[in-house]
N, C-alpha and C positions, 0 to 999 in steps of 0.2 A: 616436110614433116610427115611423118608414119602415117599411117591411117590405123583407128583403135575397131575393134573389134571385139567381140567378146565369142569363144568357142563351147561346144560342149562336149565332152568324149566321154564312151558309155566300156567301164572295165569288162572285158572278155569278147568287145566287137569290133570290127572292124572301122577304123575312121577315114576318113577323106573327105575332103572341102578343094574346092577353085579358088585363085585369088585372082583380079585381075589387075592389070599393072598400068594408071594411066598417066600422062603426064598434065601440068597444071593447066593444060586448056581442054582436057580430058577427052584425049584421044591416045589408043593405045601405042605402048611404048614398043616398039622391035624387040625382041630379046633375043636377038642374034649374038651367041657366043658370053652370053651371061649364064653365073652358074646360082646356085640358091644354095640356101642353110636354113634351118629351121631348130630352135628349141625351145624346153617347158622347162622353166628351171621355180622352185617352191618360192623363192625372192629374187629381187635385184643381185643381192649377197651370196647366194650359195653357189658351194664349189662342184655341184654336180648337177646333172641336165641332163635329161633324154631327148632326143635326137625323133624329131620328124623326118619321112622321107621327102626329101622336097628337091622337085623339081621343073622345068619351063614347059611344061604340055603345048604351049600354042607361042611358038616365037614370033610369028606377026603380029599377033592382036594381045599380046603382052597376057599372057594366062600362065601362069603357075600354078601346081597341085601340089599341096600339101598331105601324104597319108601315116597311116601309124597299122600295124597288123593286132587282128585279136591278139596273140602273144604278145604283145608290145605292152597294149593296154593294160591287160591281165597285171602288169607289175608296176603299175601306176596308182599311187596312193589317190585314196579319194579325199577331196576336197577343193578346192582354189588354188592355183599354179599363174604364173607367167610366160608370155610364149612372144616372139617377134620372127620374124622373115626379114632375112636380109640379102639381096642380090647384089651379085658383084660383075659389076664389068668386064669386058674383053681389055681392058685398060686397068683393072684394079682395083676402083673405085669402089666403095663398098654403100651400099643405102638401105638403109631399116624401109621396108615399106610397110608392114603391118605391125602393129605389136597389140598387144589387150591381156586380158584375162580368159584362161581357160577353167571350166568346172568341170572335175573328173568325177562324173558319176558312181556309185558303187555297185557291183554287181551281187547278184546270186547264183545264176546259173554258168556254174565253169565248165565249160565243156571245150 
């Protein structure tokens, strides 16, 4: 089962978070040759999604980085979104490890 989280992203800044990836006697997981995905989509239901960059920063101690660019932000509605992280195997295999709720804060200063 995923691990829930709840994120914050602030429109016109820069974001990024660590996650780290352990298995259930909680020691971290290799992530040798695993890739990652990442999105915020407004429901369950909706047919579009922006895209985290996400990828394995520490393949022995199981750490993956989640970021998004001020420009990224900048076009993200503010309110409550959805978001999960799902790694996949050098075999295929696909696993939600995180999912939660994201609040996209509003901005004023666009610079």
């Amino acid at each position: 089962m995923a691990a829930y989280s709840e994120l914050t992203l602030e429109q016109y800044s820069n974001f990024s978070t660590t996650i780290n990836v352990d298995d259930a006697s909680g020691n971290p997981i290799n992530l040798y040759g695993y890739t990652v995905a990442s999105q915020i989509r407004k429901s369950y239901y909706s047919t579009t999604a922006t895209n985290f960059t996400a990828s394995v920063t520490g393949v022995a101690n199981g750490e993956i980085t989640i970021s998004m660019t001020a420009a990224n932000t900048a076009n993200m509605t503010a309110g409550r979104a959805l978001f999960d992280v799902v790694i996949t195997a050098p075999d295929s295999i696909k696993t939600r490890v995180v999912e939660g709720i994201v609040v996209i804060l509003p901005g004023v200063t666009q610079v």
